[in-house]
C-alpha positions in Angstrom: 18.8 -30.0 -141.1 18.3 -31.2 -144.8 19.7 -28.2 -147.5 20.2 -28.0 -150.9 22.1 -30.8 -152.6 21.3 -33.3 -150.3 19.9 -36.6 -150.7 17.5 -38.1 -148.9 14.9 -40.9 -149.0 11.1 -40.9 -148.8 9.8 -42.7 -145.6 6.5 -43.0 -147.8 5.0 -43.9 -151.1 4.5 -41.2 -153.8 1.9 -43.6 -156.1 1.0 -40.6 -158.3 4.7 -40.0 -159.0 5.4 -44.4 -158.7 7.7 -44.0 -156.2 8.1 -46.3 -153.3 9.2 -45.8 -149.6 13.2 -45.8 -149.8 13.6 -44.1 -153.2 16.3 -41.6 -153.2 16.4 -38.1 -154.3 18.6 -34.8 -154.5 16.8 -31.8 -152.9 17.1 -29.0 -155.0 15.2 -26.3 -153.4 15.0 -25.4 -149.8 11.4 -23.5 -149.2 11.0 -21.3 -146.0 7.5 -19.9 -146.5 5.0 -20.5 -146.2 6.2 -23.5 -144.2 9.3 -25.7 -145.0 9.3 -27.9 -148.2 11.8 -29.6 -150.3 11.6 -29.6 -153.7 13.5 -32.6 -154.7 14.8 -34.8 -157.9 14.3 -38.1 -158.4 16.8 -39.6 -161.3 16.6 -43.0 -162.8 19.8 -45.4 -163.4 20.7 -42.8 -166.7 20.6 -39.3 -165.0 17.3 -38.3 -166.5 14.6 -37.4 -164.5 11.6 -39.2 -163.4 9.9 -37.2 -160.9 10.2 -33.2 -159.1 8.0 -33.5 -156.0 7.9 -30.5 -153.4 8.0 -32.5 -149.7 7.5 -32.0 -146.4 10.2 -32.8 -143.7 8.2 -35.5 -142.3 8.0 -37.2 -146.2 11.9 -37.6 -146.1 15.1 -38.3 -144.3 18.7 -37.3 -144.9 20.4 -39.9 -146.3 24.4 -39.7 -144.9 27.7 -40.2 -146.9 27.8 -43.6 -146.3 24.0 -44.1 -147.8 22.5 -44.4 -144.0 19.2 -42.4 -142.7 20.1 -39.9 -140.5 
């Protein structure tokens, strides 16, 4: 189960927000209702942020300690 602080990947493109499949991102918010959602960061190579997208467990994965998709 994906929880706050964890990063994951999106398994599709977000063209509105120009990212691609694969991008990473920290989740920031867990939502429970209505229905579960992610709200989660995207960062660029400095820190800053590029995008805050709220996501739907089928538009991510958990990405593990060692970088894999779990």
């Amino acid at each position: 189960m994906v929880q706050e602080l964890d990063v994951v990947a999106l398994v599709i493109d977000l063209p509105d927000q120009e990212l691609k499949a694969g991008a990473e991102g920290t989740v920031v918010h867990v939502f429970h209702r209505p229905r579960l959602a992610y709200e989660v960061e995207f960062v660029d190579r400095d820190g800053a942020t590029v995008a805050m997208v709220t996501l739907t467990p089928e538009q991510v994965r958990r990405v593990d300690r060692r970088g894999h998709l779990s």
